[in-house]
C-alpha positions in Angstrom: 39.6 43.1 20.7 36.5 45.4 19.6 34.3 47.1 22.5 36.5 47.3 25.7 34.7 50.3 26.5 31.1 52.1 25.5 29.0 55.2 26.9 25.7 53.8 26.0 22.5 55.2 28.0 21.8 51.2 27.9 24.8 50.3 29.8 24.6 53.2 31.9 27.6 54.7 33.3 30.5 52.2 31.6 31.1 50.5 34.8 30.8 47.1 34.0 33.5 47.0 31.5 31.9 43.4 30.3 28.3 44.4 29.7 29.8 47.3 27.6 32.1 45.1 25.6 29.4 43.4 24.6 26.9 46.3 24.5 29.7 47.9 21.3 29.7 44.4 19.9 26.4 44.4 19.1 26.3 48.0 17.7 29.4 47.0 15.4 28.0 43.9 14.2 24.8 46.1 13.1 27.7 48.5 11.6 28.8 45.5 9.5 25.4 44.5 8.6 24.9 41.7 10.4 21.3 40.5 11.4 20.1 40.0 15.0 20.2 36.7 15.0 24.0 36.2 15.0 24.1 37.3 18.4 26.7 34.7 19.6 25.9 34.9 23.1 23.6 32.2 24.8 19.7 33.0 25.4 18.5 34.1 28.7 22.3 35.3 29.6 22.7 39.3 30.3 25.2 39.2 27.3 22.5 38.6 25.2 20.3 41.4 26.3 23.3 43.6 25.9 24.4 42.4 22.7 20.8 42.9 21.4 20.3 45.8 22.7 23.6 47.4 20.9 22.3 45.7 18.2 19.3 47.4 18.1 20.5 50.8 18.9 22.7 51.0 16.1 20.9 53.8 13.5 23.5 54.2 10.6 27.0 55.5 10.3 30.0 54.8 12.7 28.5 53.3 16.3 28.8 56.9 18.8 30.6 56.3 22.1 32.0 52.9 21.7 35.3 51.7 20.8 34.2 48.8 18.3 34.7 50.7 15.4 
């Protein structure tokens, strides 16, 4: 399973091993170029936030830090 573990400044320090997993899942679903809204995780739910804000940070080339890709 993609994204057991990420370093992301948005996820802070990794220690919530589920908000990361899903923090790198949205970061490798930017990687494979798909758009915001398939984030599969329910509105108003932290999953979402993190999902989107992966998502969002992703900038081009492999996702740094996270162990999606």
């Amino acid at each position: 399973m993609p994204g057991k573990l990420c370093f992301g400044v948005e996820v802070g320090n990794a220690g919530n091993l589920k908000e990361s997993k899903t923090y790198c899942e949205g970061r490798l679903a930017a990687f494979r170029g798909q758009g915001l809204l398939t984030n599969p995780y329910p509105i108003g739910t932290v999953g979402r936030q993190r999902w989107a804000a992966g998502h969002n940070a992703f900038s081009g080339g492999a996702p740094k830090g996270c162990s999606a890709v």
